[in-house]
Backbone bond lengths (Angstrom), bond angles and torsions (degrees), N, CA, C in turn:
res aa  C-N    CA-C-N  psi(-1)  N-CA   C-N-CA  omega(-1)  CA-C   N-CA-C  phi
1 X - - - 1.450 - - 1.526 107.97 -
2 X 1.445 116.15 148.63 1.359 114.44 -164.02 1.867 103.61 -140.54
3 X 1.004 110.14 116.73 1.870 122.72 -177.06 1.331 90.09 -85.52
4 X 1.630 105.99 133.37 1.284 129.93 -179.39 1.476 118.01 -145.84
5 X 1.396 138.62 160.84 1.224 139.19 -166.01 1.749 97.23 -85.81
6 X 1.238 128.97 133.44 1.177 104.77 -178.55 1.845 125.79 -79.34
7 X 0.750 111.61 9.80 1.727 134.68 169.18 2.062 95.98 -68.66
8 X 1.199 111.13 -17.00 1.796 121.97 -178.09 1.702 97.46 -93.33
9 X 1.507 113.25 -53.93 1.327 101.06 -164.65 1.787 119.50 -89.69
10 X 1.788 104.49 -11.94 1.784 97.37 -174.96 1.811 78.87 -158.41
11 X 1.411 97.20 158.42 1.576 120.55 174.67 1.215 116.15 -87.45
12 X 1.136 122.59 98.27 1.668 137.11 -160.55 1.851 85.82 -95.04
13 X 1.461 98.06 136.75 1.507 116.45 -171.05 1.673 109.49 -149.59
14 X 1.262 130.58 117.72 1.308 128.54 147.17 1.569 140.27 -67.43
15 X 0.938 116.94 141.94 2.173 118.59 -151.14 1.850 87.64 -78.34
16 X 1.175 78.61 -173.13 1.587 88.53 -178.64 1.223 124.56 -96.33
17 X 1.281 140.90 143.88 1.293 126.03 -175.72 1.377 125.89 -77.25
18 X 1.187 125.98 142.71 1.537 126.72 168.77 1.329 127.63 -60.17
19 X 1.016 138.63 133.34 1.558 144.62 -155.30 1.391 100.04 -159.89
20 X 1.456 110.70 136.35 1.541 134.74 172.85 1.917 95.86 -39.10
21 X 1.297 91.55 -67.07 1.691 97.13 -179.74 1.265 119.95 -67.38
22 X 1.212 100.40 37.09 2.076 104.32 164.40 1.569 99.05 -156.94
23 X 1.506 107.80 12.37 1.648 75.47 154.44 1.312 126.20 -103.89
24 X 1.507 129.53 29.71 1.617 123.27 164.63 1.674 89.46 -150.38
25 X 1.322 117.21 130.10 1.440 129.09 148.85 1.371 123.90 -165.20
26 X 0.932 130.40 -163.12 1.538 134.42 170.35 1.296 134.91 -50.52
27 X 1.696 96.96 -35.89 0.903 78.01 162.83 1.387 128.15 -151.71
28 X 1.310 122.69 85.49 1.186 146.99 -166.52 1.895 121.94 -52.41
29 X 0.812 141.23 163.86 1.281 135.27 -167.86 1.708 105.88 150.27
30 X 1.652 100.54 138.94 1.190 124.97 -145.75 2.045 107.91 -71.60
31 X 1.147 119.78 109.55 1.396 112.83 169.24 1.626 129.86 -109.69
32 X 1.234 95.48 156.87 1.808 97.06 -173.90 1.420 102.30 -88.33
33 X 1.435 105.40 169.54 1.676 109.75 174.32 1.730 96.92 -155.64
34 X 1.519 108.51 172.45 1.966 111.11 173.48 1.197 95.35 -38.63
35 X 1.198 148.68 -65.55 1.583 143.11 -133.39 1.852 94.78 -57.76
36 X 1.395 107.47 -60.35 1.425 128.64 162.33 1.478 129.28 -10.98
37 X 1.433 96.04 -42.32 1.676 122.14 -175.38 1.393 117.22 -95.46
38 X 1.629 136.43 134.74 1.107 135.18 138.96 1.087 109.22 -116.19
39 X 1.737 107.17 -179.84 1.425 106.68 165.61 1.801 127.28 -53.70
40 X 1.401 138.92 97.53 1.516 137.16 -143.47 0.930 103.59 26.45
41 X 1.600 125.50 69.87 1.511 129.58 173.10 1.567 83.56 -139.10
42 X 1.545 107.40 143.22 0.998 101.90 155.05 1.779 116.05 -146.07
43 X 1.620 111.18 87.36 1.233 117.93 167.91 1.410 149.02 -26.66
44 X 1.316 124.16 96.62 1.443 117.09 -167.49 1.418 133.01 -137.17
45 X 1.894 87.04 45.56 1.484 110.02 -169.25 1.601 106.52 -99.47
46 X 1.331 111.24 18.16 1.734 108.20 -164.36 1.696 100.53 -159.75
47 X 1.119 116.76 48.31 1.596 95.54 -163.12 1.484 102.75 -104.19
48 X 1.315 121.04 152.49 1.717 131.59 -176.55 1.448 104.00 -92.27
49 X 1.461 93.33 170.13 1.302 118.40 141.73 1.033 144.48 -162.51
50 X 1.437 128.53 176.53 1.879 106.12 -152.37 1.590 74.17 -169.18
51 X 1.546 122.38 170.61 1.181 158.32 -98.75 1.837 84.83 -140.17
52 X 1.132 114.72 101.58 1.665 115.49 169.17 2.032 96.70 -116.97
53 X 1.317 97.48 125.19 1.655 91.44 148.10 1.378 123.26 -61.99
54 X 1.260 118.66 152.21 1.489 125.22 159.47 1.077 113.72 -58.15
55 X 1.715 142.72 -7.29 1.383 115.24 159.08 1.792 105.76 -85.73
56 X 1.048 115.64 -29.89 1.811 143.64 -178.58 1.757 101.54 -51.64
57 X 0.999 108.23 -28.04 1.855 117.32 -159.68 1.355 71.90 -109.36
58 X 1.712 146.03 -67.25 1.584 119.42 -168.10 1.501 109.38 -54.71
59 X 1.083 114.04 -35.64 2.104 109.78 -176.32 1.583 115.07 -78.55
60 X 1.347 116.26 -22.31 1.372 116.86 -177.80 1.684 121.73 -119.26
61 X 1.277 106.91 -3.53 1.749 109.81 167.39 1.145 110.23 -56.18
62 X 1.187 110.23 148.84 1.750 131.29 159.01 1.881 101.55 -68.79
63 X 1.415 95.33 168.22 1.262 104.98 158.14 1.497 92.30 -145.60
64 X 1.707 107.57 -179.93 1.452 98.70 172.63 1.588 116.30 -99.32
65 X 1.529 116.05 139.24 1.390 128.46 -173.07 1.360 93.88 123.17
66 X 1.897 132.29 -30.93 1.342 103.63 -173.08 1.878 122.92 -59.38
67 X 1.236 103.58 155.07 1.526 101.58 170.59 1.055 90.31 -103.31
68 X 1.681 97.19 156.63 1.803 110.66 -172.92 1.884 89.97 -141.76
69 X 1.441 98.90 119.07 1.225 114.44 171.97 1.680 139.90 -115.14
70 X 1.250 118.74 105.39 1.714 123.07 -163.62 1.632 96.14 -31.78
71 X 1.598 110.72 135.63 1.485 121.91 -179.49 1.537 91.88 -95.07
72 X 0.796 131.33 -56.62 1.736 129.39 175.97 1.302 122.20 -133.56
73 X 1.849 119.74 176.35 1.348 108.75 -154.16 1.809 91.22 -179.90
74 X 1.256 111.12 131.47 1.505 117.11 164.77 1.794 117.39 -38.67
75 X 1.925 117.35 -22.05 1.019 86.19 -155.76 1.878 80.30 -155.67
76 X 1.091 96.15 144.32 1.590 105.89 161.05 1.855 152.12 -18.54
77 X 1.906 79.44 -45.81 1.611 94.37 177.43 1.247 93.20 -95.33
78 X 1.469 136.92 -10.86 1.621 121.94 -166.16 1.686 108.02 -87.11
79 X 1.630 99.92 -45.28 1.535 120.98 -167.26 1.701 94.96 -54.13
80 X 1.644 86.95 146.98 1.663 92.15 -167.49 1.412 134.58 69.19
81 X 1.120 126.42 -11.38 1.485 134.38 177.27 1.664 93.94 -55.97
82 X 1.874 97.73 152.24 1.425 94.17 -176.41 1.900 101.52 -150.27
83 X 1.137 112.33 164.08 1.431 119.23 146.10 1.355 130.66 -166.43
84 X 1.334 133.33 158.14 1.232 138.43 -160.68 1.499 114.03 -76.04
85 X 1.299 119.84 152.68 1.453 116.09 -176.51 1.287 105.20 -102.54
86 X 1.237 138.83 147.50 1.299 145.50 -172.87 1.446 108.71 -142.12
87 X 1.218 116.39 39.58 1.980 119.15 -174.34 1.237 115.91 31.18
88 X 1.412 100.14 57.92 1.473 110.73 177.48 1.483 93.08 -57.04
89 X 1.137 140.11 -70.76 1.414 157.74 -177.18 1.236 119.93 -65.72
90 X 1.545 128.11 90.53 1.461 130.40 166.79 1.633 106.13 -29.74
91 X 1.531 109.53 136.52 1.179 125.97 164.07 1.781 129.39 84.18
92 X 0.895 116.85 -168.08 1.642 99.38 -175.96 1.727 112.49 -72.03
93 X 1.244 109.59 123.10 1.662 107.40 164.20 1.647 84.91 -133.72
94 X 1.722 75.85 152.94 1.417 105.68 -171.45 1.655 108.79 -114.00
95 X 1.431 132.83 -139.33 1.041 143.12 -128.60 1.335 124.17 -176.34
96 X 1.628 139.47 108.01 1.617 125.29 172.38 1.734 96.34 -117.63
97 X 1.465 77.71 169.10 1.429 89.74 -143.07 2.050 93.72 -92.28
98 X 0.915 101.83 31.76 1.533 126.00 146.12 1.812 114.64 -55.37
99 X 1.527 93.06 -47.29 1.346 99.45 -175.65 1.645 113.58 -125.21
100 X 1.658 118.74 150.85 1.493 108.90 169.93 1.054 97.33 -106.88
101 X 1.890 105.50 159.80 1.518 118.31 172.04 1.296 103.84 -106.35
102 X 1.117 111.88 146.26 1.647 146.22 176.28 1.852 93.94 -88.09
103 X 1.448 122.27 119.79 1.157 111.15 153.02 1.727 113.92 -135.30
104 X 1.429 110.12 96.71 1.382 112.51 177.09 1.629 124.05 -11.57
105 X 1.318 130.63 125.24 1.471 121.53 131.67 1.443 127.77 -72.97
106 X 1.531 94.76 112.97 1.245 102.61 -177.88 1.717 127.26 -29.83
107 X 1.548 99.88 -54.05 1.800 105.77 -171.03 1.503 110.79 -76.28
108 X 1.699 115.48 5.93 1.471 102.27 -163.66 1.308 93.30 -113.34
109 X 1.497 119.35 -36.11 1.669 127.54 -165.76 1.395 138.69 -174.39
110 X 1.114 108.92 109.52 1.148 116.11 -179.06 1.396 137.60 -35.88
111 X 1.673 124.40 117.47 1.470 126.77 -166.20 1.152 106.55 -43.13
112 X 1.356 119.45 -72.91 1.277 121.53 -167.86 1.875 99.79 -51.49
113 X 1.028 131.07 -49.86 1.154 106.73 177.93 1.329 139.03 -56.43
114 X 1.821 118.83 -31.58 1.279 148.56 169.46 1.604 90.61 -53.11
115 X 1.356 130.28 -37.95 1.719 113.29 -147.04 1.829 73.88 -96.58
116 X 0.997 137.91 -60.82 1.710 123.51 166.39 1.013 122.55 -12.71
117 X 1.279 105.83 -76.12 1.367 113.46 -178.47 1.447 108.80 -45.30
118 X 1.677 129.41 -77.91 0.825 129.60 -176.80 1.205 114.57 -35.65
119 X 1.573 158.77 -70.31 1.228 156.44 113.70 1.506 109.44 35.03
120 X 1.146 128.55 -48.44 1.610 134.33 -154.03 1.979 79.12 -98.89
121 X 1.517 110.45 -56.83 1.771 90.02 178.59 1.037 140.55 -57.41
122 X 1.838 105.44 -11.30 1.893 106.51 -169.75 1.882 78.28 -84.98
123 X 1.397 118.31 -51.92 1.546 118.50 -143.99 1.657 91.34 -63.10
124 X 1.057 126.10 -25.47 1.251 128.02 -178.13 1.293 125.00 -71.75
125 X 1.461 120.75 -20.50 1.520 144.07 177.91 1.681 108.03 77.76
126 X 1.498 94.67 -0.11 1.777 101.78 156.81 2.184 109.65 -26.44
127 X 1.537 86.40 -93.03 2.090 98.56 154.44 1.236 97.94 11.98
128 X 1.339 94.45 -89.51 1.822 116.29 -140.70 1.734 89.07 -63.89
129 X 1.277 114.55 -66.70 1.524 102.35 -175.23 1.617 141.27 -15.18
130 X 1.479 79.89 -45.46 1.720 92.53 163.10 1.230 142.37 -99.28
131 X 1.561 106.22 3.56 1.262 119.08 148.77 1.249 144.73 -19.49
132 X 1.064 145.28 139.95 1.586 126.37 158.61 1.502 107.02 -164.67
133 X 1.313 108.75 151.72 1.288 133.59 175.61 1.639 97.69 137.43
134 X 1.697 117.33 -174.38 0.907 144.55 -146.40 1.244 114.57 -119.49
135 X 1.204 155.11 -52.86 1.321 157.09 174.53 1.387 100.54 -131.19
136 X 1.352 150.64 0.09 1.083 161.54 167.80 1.179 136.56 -151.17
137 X 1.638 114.92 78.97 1.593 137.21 -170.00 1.194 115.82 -55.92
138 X 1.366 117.82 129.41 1.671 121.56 -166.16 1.561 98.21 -148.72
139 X 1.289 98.83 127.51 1.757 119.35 -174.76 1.390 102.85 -73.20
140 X 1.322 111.01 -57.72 1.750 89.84 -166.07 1.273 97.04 115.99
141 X 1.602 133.08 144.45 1.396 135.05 128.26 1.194 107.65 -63.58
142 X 1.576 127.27 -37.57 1.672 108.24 -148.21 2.012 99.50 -77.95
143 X 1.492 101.63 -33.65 1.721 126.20 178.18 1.655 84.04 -56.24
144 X 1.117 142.01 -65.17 1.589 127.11 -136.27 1.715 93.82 -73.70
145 X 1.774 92.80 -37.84 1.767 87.23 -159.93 1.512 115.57 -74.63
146 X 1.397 109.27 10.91 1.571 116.17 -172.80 1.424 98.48 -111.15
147 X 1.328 111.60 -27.59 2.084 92.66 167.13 1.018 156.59 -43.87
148 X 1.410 134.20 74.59 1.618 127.97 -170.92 1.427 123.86 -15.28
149 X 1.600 99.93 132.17 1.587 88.34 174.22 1.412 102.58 -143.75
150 X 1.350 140.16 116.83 1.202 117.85 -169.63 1.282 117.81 -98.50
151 X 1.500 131.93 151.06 1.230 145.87 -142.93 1.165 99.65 -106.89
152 X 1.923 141.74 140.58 1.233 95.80 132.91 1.605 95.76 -104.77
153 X 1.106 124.36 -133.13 1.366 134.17 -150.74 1.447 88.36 -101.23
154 X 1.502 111.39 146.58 1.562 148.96 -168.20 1.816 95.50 -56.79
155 X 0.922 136.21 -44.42 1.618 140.78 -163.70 1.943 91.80 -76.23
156 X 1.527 111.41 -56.27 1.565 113.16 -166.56 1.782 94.69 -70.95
157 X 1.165 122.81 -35.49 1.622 120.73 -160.65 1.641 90.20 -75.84
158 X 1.396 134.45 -20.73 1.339 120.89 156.97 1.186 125.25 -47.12
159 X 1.307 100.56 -64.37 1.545 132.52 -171.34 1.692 96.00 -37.47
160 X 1.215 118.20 -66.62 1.485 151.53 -148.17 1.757 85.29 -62.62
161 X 1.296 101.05 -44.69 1.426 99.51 -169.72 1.147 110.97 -86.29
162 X 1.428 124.32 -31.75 1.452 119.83 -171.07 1.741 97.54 -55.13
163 X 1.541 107.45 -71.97 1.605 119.55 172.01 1.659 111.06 -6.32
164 X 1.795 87.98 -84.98 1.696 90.90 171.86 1.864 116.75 -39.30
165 X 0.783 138.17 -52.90 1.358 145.82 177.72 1.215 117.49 -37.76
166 X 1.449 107.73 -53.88 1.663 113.54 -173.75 1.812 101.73 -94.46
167 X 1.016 146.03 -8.34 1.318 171.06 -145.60 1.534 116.95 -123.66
168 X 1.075 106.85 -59.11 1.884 111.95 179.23 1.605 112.72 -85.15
169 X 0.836 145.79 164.54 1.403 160.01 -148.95 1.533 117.28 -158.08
């Protein structure tokens, strides 16, 4: 097994920000934000949308397998909560930068294992540790992508997940 920065095993990314001048244009298309997120919850009774360019929608789309994790949060147990996207939503949805996306490297680790893992760091108060601010805790991309995570090898991080899979609820 091998401990690595996680910036090694998945491409940690922050959404885009909201701006007066993106909420009506051409071309509009549906994005998630924290509200969006629970702990493997993934809420989709309220979702927006706002104005992505077509180069903006290639840098900030989901695909399915990304994990999408709350960037900040009034409170401790919330910050960091995460869950995986599975195209709940036909077509391009995007991303604010409320939340970061998790997007696996393939040769290092397995999604489903990454969205575990990740999961095991908020419940762990891993998350929160690296938190900071004052009345409103905010992780950071640069904080997430420096977190240890140790690996073992791509065949067991299945395994690990299958277990979890049939096992967690």
């Amino acid at each position: 097994m091998i401990t690595v920065p996680l910036i090694h095993a998945a491409h940690v990314d922050l959404g885009r920000q909201r701006s007066p001048s993106n909420h009506d244009g051409p071309d509009m298309v549906p994005y998630l934000r924290s509200a969006n997120i629970g702990d493997g919850v993934l809420d989709l009774s309220d979702v927006k949308s706002m104005n992505f360019s077509l180069a903006e929608q290639g840098r900030f789309s989901l695909r399915v397998g990304d994990v999408l994790v709350t960037e900040g949060s009034g409170s401790r147990d919330t910050v960091g909560s995460s869950t995986v996207w599975n195209g709940e939503i036909d077509g391009t949805v995007c991303f604010q930068n409320t939340l970061l996306r998790l997007r696996p490297r393939d040769a290092v680790i397995d999604g489903r294992f990454l969205n575990w893992w990740i999961r095991h760091a908020h419940a762990s108060g891993m998350l929160a540790a690296v938190a900071s601010g004052a009345n409103i805790l905010h992780i950071g991309a640069e904080s997430l992508r420096r977190i240890q995570v140790a690996l073992p090898p791509l065949e067991e991080q299945r395994r690990i997940a299958d277990f979890l899979d049939d096992q967690v609820t």
